[in-house]
N, C-alpha and C positions, 0 to 999 in steps of 0.2 A: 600573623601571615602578612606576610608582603604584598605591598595590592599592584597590580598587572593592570597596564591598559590593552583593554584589550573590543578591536574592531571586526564586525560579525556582518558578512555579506549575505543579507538576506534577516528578510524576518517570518519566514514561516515558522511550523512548528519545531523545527531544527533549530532555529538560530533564535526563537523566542523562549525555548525550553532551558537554551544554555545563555543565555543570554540575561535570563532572569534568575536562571542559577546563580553566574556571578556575579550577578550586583548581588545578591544577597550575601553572596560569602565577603563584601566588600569592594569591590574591582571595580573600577571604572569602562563601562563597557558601553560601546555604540552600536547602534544594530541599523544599516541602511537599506533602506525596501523601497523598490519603485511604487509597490501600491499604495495608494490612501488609506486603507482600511475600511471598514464602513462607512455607506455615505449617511448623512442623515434622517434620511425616511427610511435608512436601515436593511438599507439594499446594500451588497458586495459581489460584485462582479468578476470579482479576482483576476483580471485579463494577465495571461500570457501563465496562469496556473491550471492546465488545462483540467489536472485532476481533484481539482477544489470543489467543482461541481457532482463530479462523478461517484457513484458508489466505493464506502469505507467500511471497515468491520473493525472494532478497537479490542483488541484483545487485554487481560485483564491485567497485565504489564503494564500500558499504558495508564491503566487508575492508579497501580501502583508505584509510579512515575511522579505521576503527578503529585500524589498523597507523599510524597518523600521528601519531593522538590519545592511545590508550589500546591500546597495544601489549600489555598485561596482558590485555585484556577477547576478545581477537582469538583471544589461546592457551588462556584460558578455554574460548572458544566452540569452536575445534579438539578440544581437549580432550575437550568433552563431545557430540563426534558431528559438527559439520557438520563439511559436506565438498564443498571447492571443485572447480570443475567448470570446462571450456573449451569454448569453442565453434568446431567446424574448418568454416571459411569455403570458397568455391567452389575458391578458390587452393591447396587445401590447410593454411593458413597456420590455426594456433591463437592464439582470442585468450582470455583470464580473461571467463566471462561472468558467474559468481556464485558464490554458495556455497548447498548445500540444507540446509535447517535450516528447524525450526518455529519461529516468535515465539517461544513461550515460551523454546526453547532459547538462543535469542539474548538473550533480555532478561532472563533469569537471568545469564548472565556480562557484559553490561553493566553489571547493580545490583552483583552482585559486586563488581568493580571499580572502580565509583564510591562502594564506601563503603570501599574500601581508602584513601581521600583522606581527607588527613588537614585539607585545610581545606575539604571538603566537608560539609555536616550534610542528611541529611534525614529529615525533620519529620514526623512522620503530624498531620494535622490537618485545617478545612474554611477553604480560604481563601475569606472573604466578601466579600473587596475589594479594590482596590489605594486605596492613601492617596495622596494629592496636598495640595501646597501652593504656593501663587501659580502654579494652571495646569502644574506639572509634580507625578510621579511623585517620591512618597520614601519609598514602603514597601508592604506588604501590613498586613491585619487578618487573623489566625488566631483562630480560636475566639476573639473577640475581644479576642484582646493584639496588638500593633501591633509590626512589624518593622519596623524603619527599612531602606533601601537608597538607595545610589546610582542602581541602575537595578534594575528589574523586567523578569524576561523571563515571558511567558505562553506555555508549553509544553504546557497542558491540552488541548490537542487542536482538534476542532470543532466543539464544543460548549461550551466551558469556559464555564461561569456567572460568575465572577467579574470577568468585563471584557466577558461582555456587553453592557451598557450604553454600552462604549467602543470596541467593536469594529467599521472601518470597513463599510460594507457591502458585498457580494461585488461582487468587479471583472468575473467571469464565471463562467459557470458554472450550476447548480443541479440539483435533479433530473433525472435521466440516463431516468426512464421504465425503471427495467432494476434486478433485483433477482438473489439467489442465493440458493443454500441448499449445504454442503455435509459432509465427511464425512472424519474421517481413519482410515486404514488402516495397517496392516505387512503387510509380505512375509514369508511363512513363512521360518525357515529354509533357506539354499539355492534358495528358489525365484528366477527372473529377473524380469526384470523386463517390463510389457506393450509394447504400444505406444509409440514415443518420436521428437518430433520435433524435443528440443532437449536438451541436460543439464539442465533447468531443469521443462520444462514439456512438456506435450500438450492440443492442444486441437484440440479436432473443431466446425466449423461445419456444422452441419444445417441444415432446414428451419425455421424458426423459431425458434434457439434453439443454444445452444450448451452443449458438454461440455468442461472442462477439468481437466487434473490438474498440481498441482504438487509435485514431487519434494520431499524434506526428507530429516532425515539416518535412520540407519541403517534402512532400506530403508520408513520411513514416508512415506506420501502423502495425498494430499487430494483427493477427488475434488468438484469445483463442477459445479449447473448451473444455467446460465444463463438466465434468462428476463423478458420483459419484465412489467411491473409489472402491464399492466393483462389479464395472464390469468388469471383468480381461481383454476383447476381445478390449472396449475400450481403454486400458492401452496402446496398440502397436497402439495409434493413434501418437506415439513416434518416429514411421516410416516416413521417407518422402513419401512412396508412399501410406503408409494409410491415413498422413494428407492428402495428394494433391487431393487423390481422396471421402476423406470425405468433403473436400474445394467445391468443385467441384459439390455436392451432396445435398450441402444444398444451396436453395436459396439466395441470400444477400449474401453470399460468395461466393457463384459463380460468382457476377457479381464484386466485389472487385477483387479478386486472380486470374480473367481472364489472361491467357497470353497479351490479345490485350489491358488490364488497366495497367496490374503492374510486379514487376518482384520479386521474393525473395532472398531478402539481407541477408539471418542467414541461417544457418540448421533450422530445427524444435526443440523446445525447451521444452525438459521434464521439469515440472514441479514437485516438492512433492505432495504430501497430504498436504492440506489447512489445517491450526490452526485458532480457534478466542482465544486470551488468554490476561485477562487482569490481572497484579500483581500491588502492590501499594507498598510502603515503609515499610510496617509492618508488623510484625512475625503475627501469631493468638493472643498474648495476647497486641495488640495494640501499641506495641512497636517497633519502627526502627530498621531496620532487622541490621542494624550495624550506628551505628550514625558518622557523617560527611561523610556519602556514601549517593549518590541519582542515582537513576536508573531513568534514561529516554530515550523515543523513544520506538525501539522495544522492551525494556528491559520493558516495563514497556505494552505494549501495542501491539497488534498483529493484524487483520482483514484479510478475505477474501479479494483477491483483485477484487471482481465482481465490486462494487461500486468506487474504484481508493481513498481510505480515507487512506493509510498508509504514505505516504511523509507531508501530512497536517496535521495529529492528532501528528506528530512529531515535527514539528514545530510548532503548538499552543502551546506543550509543551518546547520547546525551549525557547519559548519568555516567559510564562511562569517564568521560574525556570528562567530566565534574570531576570526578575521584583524583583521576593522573594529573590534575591542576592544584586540587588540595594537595597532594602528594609532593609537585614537582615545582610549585611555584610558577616562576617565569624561565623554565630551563625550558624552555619552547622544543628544542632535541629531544629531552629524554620524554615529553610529552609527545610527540609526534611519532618517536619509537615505539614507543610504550603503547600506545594506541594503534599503531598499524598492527603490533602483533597482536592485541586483547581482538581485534577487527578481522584478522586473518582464521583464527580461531572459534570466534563467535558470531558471525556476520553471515563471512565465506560460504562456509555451508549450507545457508538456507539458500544464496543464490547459487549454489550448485544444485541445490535439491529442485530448485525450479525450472533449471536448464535441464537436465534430466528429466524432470517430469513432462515438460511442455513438448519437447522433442520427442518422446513419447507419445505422447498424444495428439503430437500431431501426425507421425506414421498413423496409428491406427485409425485415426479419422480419413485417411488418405487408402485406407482397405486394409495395412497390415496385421499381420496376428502377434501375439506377443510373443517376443523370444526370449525361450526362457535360459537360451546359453548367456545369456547379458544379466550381470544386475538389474533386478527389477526395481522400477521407479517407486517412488511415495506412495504415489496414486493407487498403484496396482497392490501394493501388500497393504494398504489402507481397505481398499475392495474386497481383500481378500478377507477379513474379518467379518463379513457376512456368512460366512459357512464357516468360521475358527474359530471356536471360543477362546483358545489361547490367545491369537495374534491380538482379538481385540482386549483381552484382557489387558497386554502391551503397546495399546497404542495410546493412552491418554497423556502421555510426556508427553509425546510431539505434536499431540492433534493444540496442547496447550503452552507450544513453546519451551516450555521450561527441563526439556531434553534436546539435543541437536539431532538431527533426522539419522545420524549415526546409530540411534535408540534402535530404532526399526530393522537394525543388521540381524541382530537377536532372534527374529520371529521368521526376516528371508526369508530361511529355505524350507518353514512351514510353508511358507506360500507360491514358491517354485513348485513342492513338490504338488501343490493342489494345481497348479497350473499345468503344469507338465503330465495331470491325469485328464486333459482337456475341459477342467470347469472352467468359466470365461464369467465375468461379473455381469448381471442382468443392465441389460438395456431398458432405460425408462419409455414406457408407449409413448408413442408419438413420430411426426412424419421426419423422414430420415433429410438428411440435407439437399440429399435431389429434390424430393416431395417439399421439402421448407422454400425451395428456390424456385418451385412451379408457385407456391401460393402466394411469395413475392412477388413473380411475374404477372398473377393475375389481380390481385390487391394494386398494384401500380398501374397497369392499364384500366380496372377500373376508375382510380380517381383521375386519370386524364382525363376519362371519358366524361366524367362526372359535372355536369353544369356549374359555371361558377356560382355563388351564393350572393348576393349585394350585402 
């Protein structure tokens, strides 16, 4: 094999995954990251990564990912606490649905191990550019010294400034209307655990709004809640005393966030306004936004995190864009081809399944009923397996990735026709989002009120 140099913006888990892919297949590969990485007393602050801190859910692709790629980074992350988990289907039958682990847990033993690579380098620095000559890619500009490369990957995320300028515009997607805020916890010693409707995750659909919590490893969790963008009262759930006591309010939360179950380990964690945004390698007129440059990861793909799919749709693409490299060498073209359509194909669809669902969700939180002259979203023929034994018999591809939400066409009109008989999916008790937004109201005037402490 012909070795490739090859220059990688960004070192998260995008540009560390592939990064350390080809230094192993041989390649000379750079990888430049503003951050330092951990500091010595073993703190990492990941500034300007907003979602490092924030709740993850790793589906069981990602172990599998790993164990492919970077079999080192897998026993690392075992090592240091996660802890795979399965899910037992209607049949009986157990299938790997993920593993619980915090970001940071994971993406401490992925840098781990991609700097154990011995033809990997990475770079603390700002990349200002990629370089190009007669119309293709042959380098980056860092702090302005100039690296030469065969191919440029842009792993910076979705946001990355540095190819701004070259970066196709979104194929679908955009603001979701739908924000979170959330919180992470441990379980006391010996205490159990609350509420659970998956190895992975719980989530409770109310009136307005949604509660979820995701599992991670040694008895740490996350508590999210969800709510749409354009409720401002919501927005100060940003507070500690508005979360604790919105925690507090809603059932299933109450009995996780108990003082006598857990204790909180973070502040409360604003979150943005949610994006679904999928872009592919190509201008509008079907040509590579800049040839020997390929975008992957968030650069290329975005989601809600209700579902816990952004660490995994990064890593299919990972491996991926591995494969069409072993395959294509340094023909930077047929790889940046070859890869928009495997990405169009296999990518696309979950971010349409989530612009779909979310827009959904976000009408009926807004008072609407569902209509059932429309394709019905994920969510709703997902819901609808509560009363189906068929539908749910059909749903464990997609609940586990390994079918595209196209799986779920099959079972439809099972669940139109239940909808269409006016059964509507049960609401979990608790106070509807008016009711959430008086107890905000009153949790916040309380602590003004409340004496300051010396």
């Amino acid at each position: 094999m012909v070795s490739v140099r090859v220059a990688i913006i960004g070192a998260g888990p995008a540009g560390l995954f592939v990064g350390a892919g080809l230094a192993r297949r041989g390649h000379k590969v750079i990888a430049v990251e503003r951050d330092p990485g951990p500091a010595a007393d073993g703190t990492w602050p990941r500034r300007g990564v907003m979602q490092f801190h924030h709740a993850h859910a790793f589906r069981h692709q990602v172990a599998q990912a790993l164990q492919q790629e970077l079999p080192e980074a897998l026993q690392r992350w075992l090592a240091a606490g996660a802890e795979p988990v399965k899910l037992r289907m209607a049949d009986g039958a157990e299938i790997p649905m993920g593993v619980r682990s915090r970001r940071m847990t994971f993406e401490r033993a992925l840098r781990a191990s991609a700097l154990d690579e011995p033809g990997l380098q990475i770079r603390r620095g700002h990349v200002e550019d990629v370089t190009s000559r007669g119309g293709r890619a042959d380098g980056i500009r860092v702090d302005g010294v100039s690296l030469p490369a065969d191919l440029v990957i842009d792993a910076s995320g979705r946001a990355g400034r540095a190819t701004r300028s070259l970066r196709p515009e979104a194929a679908s997607g955009g603001p979701c209307g739908i924000a979170y805020v959330d919180r992470q916890y441990q379980l006391h010693p010996g205490a159990g655990p609350g509420p659970l409707a998956s190895p992975i995750a719980w989530q409770a659909d109310l009136d307005g709004y949604q509660a979820i919590i995701f599992l991670h490893e040694q008895g740490i969790f996350s508590v999210l809640l969800v709510r749409p963008t354009a409720d401002p009262v919501l927005s100060q759930l940003r507070h500690e005393a508005a979360f604790t006591a919105a925690c507090r309010a809603i059932p299933g939360l109450a009995d996780w966030t108990s003082p006598d179950r857990a204790r909180p380990i973070t502040p409360v964690l604003p979150g943005g306004p949610l994006l679904n945004a999928y872009r592919g390698q190509t201008r509008r007129d079907g040509r590579l936004a800049l040839p020997g440059l390929v975008f992957v990861g968030d650069a290329v793909a975005t989601t809600t995190p209700t579902f816990g799919r952004g660490i995994t749709t990064t890593l299919l693409q990972g491996q991926q864009l591995l494969r069409l490299i072993d395959e294509h060498g340094a023909d930077a073209d047929t790889v940046g081809e070859s890869f928009d359509s495997w990405c169009a194909e296999q990518i696309k669809p979950w971010v349409d399944d989530h612009v779909h669902m979310d827009e959904s969700t976000r009408r009926r939180w807004a008072g609407e009923d569902v209509d059932v002259s429309l394709p019905l979203p994920s969510d709703l023929i997902l819901a609808a397996a509560e009363a189906d034994p068929v539908i749910r018999a059909a749903i464990g591809g997609y609940l586990a990735m390994t079918a595209l939400p196209s799986s779920l066409r099959a079972v439809e009109p099972r669940a139109r026709a239940l909808y269409a008989s006016g059964w509507r999916p049960r609401l979990v008790p608790g106070p509807s989002r008016n009711q959430l937004a008086g107890i905000v109201r009153t949790a916040l005037h309380a602590s003004a009120a409340a004496p300051a402490t010396a």
